[in-house]
N, C-alpha and C positions, 0 to 999 in steps of 0.2 A: 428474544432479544432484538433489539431495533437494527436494522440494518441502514447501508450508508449509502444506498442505490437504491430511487424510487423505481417500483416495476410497472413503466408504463408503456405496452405490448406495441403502441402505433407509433415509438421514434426511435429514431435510430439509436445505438449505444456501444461499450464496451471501447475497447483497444487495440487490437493488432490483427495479424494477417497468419492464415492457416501456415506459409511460409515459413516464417518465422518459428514457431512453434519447432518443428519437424522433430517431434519425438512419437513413434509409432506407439507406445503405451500408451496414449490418448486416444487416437482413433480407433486401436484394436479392442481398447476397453469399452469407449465409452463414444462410440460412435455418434456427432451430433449432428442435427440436422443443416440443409443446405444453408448457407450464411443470408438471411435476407433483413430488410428494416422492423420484420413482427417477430423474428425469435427470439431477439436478445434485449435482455431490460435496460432502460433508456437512462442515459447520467444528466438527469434534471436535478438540479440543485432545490432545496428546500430549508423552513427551516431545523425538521424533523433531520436531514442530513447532515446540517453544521451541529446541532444537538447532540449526535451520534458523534461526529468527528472529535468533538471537545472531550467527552466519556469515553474515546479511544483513548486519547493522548491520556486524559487525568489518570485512566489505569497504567498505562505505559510507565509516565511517572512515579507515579506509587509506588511502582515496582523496581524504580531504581534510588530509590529516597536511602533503602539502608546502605546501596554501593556505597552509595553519595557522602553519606555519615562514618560510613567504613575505612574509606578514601579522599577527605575532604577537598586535599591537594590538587586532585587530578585538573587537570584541563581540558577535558571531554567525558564526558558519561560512555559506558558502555551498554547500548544496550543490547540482549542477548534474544537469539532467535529458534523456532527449531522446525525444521522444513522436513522430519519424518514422512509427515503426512502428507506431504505434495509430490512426491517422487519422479513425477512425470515434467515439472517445472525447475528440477535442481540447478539448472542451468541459467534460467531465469532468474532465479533467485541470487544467484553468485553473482550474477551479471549487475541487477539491482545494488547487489550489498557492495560489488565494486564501484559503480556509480556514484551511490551516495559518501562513500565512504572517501572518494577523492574529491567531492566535489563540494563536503562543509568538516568543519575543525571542530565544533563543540558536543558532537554527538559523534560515537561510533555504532557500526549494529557489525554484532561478530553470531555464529554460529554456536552454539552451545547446548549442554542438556539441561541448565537451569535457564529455561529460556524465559525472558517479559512477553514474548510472542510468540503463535507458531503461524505457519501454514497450513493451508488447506484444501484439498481438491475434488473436483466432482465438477456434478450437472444442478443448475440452478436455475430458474427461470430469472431472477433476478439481476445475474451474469456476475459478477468481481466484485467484493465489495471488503471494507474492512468492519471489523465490529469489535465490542464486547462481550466478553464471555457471563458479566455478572459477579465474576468471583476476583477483582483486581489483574486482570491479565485479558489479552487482545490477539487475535487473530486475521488473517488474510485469507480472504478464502478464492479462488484462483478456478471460476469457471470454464469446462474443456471449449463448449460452443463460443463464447466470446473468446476465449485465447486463438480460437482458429480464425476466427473474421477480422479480428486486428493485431497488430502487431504486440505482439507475448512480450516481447522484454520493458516494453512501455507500460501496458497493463501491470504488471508486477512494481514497475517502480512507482510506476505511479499510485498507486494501492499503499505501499509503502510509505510513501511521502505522507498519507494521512497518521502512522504511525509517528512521521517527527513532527506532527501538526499541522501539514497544510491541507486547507478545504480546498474542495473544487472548485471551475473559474471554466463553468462549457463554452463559454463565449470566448474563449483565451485564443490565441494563435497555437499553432502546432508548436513553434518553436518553445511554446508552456509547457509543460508537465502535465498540471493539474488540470490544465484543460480536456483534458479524460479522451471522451470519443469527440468532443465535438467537433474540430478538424476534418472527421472522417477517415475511413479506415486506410487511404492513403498516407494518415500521417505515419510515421516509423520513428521520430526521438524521442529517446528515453531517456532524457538529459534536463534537469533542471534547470532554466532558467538563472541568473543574476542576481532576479529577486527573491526566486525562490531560494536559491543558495541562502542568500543574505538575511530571508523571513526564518530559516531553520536556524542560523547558526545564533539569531538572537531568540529565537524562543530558547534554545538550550543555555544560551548564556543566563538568560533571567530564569531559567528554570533553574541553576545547580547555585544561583544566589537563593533561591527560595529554599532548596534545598539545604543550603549550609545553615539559614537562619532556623527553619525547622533542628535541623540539627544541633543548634548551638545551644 
């Protein structure tokens, strides 16, 4: 499966700071190595990465087409998550799902066991990235070595954010989101932008019309 992060070993990458993190099941499991510009894979935008970005979302979608039909009324989609697998980032995660969840009206993401997504944790050379699984459904996968070089609650929302549709923007300010690592590891918000707010809540507006019309 295509992943959403080119892995290129000579620039810098990833999102947040060992600080941040401080959950000892990370470093006692999966001890990574010193934080430098050749460990962790690099958030170079491509077109292979916006490719991958659109085959997150259109699964994400997919999988909420029957709420959508179930529920035609609603004035936000729900979509449902399951962070089993990341155990070491619960907090992250929460923190994310709070973020986004006050910061756009046409999408929810709640916790669940039917979930459109999960998480996922480990060691990657590749660092954080989000993907498809193949099978209509999407996951976040939440590498330990870049969670400790930049800021973890950034990283996660940020990762997230491609689940409500938005691409990367490494050239962006800190005060972006999407702007991943390229800030550098000094940056710490994990706070959507304006636009970004504004670019989610109308994808999900034009997606639950697309939605009804398939439905109707």
């Amino acid at each position: 499966m295509r992943h959403l992060r080119t892995a290129v070993a000579t620039a810098a990458a990833g999102l947040g700071l060992v600080a941040a993190l401080g959950t000892a099941p990370v470093v006692a499991a999966a001890p990574a190595p010193a934080a430098s510009t050749t460990t962790i894979a690099a958030y170079n935008g491509s077109g292979e990465n916006a490719a991958a970005n659109r085959a997150f979302l259109d699964a994400v979608m997919k999988s909420v087409a029957e709420k959508r039909a179930a529920n035609p009324g609603a004035k936000a989609v729900t979509v449902t998550y399951n962070a089993s697998n990341a155990p070491s980032f619960r907090g992250q995660i929460a923190n994310s799902t709070r973020i986004w969840n006050s910061s756009v009206s046409n999408v929810r993401l709640q916790e669940g066991s039917s979930a459109d997504f999960t998480y996922r944790e480990g060691n990657d050379p590749r660092g954080s990235y989000a993907s498809t699984d193949g099978h209509g459904r999407g996951y976040i996968f939440l590498d330990y070595a870049q969670n400790q070089q930049y800021d973890s609650t950034r990283v996660t929302t940020h990762e997230t954010g491609h689940v409500l549709g938005l691409p990367d923007n490494y050239s962006g300010p800190c005060s972006e989101l999407m702007s991943g690592g390229g800030p550098g590891p000094s940056c710490t918000n994990a706070n959507p932008d304006a636009a970004e707010r504004a670019r989610v809540n109308q994808l999900w507006q034009n997606g639950l019309a697309a939605l009804a019309r398939s439905a109707s």
